[in-house]
HTML snippet that shows the backbone in 3Dmol.js (N, CA, C, O; Angstrom):
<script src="https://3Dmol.org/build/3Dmol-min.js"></script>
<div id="view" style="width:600px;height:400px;position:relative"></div>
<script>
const pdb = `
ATOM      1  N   UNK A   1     111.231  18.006 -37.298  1.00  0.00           N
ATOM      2  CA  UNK A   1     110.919  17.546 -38.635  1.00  0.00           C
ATOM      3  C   UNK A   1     112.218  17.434 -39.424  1.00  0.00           C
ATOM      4  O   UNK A   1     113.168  18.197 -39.248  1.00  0.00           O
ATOM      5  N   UNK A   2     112.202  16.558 -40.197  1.00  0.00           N
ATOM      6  CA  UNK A   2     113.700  16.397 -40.668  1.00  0.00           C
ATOM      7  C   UNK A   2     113.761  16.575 -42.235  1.00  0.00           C
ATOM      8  O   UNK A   2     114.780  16.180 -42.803  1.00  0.00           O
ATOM      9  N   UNK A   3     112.706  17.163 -43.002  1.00  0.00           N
ATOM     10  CA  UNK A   3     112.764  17.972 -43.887  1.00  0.00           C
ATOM     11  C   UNK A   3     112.212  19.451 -44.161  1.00  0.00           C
ATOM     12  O   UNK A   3     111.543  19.841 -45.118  1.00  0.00           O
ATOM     13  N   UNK A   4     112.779  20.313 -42.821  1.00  0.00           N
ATOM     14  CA  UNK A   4     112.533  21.738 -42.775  1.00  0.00           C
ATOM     15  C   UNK A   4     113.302  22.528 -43.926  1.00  0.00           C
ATOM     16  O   UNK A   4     113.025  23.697 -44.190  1.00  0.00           O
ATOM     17  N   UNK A   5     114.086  21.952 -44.453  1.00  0.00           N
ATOM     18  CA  UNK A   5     115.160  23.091 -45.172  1.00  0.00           C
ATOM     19  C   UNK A   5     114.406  22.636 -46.585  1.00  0.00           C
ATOM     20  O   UNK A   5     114.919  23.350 -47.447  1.00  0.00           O
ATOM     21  N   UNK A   6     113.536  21.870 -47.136  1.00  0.00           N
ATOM     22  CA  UNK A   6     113.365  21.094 -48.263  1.00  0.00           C
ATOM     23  C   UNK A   6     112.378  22.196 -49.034  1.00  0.00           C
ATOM     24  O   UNK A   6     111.290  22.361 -48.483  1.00  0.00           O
ATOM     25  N   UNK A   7     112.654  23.046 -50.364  1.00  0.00           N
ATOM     26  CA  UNK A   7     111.277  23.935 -50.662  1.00  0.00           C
ATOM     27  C   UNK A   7     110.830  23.359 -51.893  1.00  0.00           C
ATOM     28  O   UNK A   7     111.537  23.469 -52.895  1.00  0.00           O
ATOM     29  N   UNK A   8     109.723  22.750 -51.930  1.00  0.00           N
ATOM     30  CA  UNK A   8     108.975  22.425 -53.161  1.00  0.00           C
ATOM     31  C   UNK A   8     109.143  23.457 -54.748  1.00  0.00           C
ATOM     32  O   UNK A   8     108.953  24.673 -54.717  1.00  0.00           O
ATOM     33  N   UNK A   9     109.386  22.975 -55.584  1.00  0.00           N
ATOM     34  CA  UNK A   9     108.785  23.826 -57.238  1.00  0.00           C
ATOM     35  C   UNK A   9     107.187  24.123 -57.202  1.00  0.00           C
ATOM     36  O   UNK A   9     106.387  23.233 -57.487  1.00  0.00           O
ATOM     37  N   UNK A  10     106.803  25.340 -56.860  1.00  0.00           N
ATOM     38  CA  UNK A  10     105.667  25.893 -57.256  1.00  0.00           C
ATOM     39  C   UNK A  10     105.194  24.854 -58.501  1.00  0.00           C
ATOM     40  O   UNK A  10     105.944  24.530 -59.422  1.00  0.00           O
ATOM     41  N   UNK A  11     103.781  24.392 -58.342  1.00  0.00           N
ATOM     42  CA  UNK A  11     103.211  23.707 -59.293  1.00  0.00           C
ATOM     43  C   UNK A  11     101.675  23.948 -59.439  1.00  0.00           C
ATOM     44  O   UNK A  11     100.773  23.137 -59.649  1.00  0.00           O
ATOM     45  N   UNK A  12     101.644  25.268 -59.268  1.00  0.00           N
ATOM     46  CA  UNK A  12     100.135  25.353 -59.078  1.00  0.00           C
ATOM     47  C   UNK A  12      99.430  25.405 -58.055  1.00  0.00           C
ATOM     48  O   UNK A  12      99.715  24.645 -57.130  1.00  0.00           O
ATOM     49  N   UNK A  13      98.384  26.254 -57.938  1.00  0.00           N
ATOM     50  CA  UNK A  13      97.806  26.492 -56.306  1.00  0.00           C
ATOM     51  C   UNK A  13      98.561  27.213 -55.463  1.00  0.00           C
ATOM     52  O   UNK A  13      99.465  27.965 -55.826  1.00  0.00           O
ATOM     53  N   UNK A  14      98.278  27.048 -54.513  1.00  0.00           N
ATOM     54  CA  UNK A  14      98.821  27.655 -53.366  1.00  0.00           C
ATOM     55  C   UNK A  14     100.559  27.260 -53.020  1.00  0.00           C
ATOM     56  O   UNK A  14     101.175  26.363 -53.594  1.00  0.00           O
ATOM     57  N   UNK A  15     101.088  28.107 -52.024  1.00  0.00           N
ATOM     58  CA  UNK A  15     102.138  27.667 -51.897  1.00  0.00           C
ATOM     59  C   UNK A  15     101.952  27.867 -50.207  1.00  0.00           C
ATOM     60  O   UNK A  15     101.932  28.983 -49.689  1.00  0.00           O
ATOM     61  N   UNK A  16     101.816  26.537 -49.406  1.00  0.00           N
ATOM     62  CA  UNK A  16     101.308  26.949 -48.261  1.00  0.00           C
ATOM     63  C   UNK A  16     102.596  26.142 -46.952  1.00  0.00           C
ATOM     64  O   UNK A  16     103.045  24.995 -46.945  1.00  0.00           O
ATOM     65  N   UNK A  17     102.827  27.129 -46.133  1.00  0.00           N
ATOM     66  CA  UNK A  17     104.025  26.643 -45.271  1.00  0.00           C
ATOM     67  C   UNK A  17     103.057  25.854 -44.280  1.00  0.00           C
ATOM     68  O   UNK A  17     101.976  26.399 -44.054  1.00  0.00           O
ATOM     69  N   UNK A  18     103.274  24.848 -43.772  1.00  0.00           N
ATOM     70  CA  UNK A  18     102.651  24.221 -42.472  1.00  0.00           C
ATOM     71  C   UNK A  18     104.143  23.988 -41.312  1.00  0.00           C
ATOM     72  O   UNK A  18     105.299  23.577 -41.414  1.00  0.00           O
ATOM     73  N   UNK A  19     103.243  24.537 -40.238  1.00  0.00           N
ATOM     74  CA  UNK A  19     103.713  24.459 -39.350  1.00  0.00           C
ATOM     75  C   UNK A  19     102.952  23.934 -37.878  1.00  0.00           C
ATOM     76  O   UNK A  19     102.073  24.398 -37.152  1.00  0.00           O
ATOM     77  N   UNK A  20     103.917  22.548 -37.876  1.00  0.00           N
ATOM     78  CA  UNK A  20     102.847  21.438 -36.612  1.00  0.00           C
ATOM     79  C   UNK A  20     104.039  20.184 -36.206  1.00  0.00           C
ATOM     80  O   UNK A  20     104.607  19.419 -36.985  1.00  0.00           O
ATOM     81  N   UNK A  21     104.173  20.284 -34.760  1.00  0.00           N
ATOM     82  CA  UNK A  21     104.960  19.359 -34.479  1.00  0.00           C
ATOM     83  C   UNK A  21     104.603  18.236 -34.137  1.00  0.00           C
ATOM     84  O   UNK A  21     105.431  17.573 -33.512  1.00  0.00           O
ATOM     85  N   UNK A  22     103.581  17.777 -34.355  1.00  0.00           N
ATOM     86  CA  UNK A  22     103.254  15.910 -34.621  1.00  0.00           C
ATOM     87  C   UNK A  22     103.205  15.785 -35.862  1.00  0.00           C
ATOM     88  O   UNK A  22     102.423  16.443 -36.548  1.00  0.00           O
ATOM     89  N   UNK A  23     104.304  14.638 -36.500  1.00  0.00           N
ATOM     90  CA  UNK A  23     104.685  14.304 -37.486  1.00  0.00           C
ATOM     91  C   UNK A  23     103.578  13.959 -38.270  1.00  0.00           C
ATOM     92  O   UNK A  23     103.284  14.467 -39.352  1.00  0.00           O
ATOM     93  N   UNK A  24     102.998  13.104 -37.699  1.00  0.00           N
ATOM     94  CA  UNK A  24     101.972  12.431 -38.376  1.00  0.00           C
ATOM     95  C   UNK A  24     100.873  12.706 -39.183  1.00  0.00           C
ATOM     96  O   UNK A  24     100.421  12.224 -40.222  1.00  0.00           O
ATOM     97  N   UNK A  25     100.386  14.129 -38.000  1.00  0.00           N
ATOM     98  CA  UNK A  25      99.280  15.004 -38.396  1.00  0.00           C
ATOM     99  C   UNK A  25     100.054  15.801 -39.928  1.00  0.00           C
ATOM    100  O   UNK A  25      99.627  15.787 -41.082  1.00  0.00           O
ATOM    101  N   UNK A  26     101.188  16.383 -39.424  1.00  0.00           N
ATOM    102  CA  UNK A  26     101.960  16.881 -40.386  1.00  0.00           C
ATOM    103  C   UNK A  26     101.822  16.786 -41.896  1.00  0.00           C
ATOM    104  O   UNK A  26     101.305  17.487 -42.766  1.00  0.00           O
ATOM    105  N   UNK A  27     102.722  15.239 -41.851  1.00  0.00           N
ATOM    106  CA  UNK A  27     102.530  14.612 -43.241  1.00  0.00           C
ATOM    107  C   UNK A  27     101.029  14.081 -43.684  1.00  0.00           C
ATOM    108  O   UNK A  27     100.835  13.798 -44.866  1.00  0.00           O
ATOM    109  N   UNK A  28     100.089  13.967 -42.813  1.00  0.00           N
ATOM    110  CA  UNK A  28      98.645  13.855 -43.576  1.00  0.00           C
ATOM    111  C   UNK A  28      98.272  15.380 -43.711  1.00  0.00           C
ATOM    112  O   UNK A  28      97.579  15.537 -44.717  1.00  0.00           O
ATOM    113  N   UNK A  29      98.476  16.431 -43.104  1.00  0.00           N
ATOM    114  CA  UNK A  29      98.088  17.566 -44.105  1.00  0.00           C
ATOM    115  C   UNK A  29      98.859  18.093 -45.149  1.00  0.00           C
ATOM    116  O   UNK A  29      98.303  18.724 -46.048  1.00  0.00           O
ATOM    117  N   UNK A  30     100.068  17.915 -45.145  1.00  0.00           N
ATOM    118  CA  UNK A  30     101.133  17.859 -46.210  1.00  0.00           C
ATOM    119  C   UNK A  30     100.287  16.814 -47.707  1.00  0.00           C
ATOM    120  O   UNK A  30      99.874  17.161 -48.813  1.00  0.00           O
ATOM    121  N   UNK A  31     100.328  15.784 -47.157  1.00  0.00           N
ATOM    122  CA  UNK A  31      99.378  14.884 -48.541  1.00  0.00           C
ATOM    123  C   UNK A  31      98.240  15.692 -49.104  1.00  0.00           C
ATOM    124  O   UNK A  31      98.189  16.004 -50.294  1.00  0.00           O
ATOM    125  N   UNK A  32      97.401  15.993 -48.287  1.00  0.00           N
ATOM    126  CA  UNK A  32      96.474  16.380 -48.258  1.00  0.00           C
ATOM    127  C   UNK A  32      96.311  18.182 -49.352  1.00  0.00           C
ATOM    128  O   UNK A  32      95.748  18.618 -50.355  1.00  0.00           O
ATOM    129  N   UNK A  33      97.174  18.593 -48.335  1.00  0.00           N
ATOM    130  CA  UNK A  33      97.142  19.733 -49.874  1.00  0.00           C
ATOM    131  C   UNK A  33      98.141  19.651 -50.814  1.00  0.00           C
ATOM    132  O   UNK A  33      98.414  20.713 -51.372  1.00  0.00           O
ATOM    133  N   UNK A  34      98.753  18.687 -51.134  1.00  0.00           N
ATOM    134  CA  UNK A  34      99.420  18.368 -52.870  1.00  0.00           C
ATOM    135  C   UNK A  34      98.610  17.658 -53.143  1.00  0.00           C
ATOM    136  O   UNK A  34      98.908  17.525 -54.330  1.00  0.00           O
ATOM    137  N   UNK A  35      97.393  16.777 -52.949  1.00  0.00           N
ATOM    138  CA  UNK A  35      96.681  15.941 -53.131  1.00  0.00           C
ATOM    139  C   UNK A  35      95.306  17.216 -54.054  1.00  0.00           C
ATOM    140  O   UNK A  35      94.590  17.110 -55.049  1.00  0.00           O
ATOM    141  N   UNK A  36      95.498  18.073 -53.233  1.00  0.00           N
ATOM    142  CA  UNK A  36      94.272  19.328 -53.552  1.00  0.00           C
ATOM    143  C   UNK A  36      95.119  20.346 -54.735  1.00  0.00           C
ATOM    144  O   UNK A  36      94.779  21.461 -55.131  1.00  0.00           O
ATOM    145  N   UNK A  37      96.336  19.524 -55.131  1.00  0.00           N
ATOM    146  CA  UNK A  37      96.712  20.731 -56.323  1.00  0.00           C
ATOM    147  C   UNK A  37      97.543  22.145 -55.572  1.00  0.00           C
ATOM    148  O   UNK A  37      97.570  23.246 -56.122  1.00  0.00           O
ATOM    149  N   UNK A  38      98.120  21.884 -54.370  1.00  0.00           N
ATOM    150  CA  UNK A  38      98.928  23.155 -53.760  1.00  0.00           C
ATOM    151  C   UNK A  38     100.619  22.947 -53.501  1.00  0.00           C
ATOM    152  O   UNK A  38     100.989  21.848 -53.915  1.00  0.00           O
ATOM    153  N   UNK A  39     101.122  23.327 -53.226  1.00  0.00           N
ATOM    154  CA  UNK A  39     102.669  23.054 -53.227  1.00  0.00           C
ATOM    155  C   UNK A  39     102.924  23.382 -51.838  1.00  0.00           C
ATOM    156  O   UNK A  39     102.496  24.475 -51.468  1.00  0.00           O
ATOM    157  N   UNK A  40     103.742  22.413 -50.703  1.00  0.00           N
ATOM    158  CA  UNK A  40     103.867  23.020 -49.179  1.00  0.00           C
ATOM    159  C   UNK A  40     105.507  23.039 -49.110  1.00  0.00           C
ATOM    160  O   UNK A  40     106.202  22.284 -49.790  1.00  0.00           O
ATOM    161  N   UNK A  41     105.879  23.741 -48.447  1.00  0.00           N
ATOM    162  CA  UNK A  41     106.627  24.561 -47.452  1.00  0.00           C
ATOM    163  C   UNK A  41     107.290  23.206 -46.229  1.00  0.00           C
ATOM    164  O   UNK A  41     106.470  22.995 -45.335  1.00  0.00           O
ATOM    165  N   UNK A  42     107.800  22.867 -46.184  1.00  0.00           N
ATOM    166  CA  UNK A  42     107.788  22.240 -44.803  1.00  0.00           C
ATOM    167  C   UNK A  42     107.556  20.820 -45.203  1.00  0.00           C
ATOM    168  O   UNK A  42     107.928  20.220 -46.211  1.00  0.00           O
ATOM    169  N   UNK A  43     106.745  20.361 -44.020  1.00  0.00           N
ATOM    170  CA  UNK A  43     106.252  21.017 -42.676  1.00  0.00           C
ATOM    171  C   UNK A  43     107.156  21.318 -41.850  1.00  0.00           C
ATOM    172  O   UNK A  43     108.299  21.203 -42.291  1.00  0.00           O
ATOM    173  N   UNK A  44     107.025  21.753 -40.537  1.00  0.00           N
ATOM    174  CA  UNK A  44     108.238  22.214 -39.855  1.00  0.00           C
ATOM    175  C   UNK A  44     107.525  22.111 -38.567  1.00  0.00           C
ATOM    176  O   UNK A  44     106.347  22.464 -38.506  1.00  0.00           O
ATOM    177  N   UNK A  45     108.218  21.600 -37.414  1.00  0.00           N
ATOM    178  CA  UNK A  45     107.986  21.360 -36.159  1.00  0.00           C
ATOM    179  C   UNK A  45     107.578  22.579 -35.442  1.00  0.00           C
ATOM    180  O   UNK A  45     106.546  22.523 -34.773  1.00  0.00           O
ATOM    181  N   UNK A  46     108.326  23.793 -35.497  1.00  0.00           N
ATOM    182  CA  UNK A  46     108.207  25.109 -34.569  1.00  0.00           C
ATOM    183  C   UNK A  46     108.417  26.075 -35.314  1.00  0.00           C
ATOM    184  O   UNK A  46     109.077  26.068 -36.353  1.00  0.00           O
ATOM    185  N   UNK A  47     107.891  26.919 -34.846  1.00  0.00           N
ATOM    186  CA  UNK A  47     107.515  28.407 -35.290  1.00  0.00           C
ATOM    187  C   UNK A  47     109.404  29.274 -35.742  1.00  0.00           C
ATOM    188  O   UNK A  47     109.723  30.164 -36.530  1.00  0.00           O
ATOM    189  N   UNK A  48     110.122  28.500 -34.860  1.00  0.00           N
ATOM    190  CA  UNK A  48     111.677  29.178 -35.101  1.00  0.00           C
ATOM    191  C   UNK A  48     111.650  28.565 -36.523  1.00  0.00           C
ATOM    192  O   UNK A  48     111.474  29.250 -37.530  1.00  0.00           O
ATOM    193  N   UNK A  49     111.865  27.027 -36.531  1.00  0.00           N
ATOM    194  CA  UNK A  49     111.806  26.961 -37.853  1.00  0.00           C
ATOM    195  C   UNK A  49     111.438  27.361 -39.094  1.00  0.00           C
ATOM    196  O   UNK A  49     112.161  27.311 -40.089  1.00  0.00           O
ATOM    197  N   UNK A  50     109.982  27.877 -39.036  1.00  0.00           N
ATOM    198  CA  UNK A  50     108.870  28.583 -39.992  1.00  0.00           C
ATOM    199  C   UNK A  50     109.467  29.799 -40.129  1.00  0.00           C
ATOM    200  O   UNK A  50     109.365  30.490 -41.142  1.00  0.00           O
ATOM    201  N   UNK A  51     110.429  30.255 -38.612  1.00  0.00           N
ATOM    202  CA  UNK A  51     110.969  31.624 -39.327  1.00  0.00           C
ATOM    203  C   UNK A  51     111.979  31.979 -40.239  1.00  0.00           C
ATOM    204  O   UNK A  51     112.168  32.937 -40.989  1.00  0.00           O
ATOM    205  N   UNK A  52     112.752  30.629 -39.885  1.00  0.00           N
ATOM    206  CA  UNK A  52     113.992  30.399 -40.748  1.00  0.00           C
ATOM    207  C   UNK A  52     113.637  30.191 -42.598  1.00  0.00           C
ATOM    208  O   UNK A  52     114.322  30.360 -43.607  1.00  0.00           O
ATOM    209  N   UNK A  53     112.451  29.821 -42.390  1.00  0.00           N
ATOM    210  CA  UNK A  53     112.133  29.278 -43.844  1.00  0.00           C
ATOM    211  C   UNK A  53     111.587  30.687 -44.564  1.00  0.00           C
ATOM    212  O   UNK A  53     111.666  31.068 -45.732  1.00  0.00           O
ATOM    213  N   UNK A  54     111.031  31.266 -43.436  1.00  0.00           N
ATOM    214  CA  UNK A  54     110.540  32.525 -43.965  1.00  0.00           C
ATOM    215  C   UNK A  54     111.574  33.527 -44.697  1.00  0.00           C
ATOM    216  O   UNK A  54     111.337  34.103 -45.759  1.00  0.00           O
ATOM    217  N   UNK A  55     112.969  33.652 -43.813  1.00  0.00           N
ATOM    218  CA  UNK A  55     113.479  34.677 -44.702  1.00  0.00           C
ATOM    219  C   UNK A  55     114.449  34.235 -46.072  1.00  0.00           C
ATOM    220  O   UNK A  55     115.419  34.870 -46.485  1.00  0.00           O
ATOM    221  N   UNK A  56     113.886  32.947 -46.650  1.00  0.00           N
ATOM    222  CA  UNK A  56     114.272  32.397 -47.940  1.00  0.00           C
ATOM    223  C   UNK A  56     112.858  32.267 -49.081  1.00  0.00           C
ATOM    224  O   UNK A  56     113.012  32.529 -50.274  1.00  0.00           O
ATOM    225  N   UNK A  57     111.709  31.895 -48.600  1.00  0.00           N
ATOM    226  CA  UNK A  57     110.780  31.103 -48.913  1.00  0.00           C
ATOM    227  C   UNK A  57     109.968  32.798 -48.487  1.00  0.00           C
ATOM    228  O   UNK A  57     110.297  33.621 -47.633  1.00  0.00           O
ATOM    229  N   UNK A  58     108.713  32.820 -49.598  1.00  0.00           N
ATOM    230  CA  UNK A  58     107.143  33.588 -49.380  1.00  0.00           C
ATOM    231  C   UNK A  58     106.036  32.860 -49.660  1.00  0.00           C
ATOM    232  O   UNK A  58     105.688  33.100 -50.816  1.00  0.00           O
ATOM    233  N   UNK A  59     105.334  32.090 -49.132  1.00  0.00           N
ATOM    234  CA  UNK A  59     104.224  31.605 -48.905  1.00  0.00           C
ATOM    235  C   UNK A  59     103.200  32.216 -49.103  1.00  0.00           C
ATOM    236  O   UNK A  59     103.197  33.360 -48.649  1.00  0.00           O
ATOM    237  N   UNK A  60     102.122  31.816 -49.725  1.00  0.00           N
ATOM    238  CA  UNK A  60     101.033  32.674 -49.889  1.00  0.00           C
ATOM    239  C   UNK A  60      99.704  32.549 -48.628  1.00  0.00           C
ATOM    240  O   UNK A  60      98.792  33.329 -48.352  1.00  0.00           O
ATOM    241  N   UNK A  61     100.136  31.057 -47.995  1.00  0.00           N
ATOM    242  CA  UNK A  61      99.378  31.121 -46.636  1.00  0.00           C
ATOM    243  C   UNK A  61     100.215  29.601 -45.901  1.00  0.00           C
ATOM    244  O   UNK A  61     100.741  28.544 -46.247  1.00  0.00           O
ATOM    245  N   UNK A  62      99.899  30.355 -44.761  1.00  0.00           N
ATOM    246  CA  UNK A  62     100.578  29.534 -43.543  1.00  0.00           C
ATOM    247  C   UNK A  62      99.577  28.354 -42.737  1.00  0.00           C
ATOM    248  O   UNK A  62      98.404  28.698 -42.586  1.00  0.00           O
ATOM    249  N   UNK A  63      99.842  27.450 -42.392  1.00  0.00           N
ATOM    250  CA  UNK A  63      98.264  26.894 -41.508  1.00  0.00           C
ATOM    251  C   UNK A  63      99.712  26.536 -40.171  1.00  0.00           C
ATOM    252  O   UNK A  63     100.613  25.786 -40.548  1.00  0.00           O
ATOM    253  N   UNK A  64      99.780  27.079 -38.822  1.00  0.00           N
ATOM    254  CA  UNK A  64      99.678  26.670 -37.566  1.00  0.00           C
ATOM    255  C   UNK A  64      98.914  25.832 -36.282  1.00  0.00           C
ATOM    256  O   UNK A  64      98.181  26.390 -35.465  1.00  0.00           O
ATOM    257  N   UNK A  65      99.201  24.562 -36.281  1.00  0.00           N
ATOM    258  CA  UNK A  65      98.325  24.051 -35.907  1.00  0.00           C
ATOM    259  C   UNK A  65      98.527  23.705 -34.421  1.00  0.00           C
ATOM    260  O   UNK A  65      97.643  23.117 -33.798  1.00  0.00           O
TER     261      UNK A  65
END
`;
const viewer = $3Dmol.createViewer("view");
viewer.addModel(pdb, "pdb");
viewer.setStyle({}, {cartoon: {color: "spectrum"}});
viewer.zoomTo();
viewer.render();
</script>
């Protein structure tokens, strides 16, 4: 994914990291919850990544897909 390092401004809702390496699926659940009023994390291809984001970034929920 080639915007792993990128962290959204909290804007309400959730602040949710996704982590899924088909792009596609990715960015339609990425739409999908700023679309629902949440702020995401990511997305990020692999779990190394998600960890890297982790020790900068606290998420209030993760979705692994």
């Amino acid at each position: 994914m080639t915007n792993e390092m990128l962290q959204p401004q909290r804007s309400g809702g959730l602040f949710v990291l996704v982590v899924e390496d088909d792009f596609l699926i990715a960015l339609d659940l990425q739409m999908m919850l700023e679309d629902a009023g949440h702020s995401v994390l990511g997305p990020v291809g692999t779990v190394e990544a998600a960890l890297r984001l982790l020790d900068s970034a606290h998420p209030d929920v993760a979705t692994l897909i």
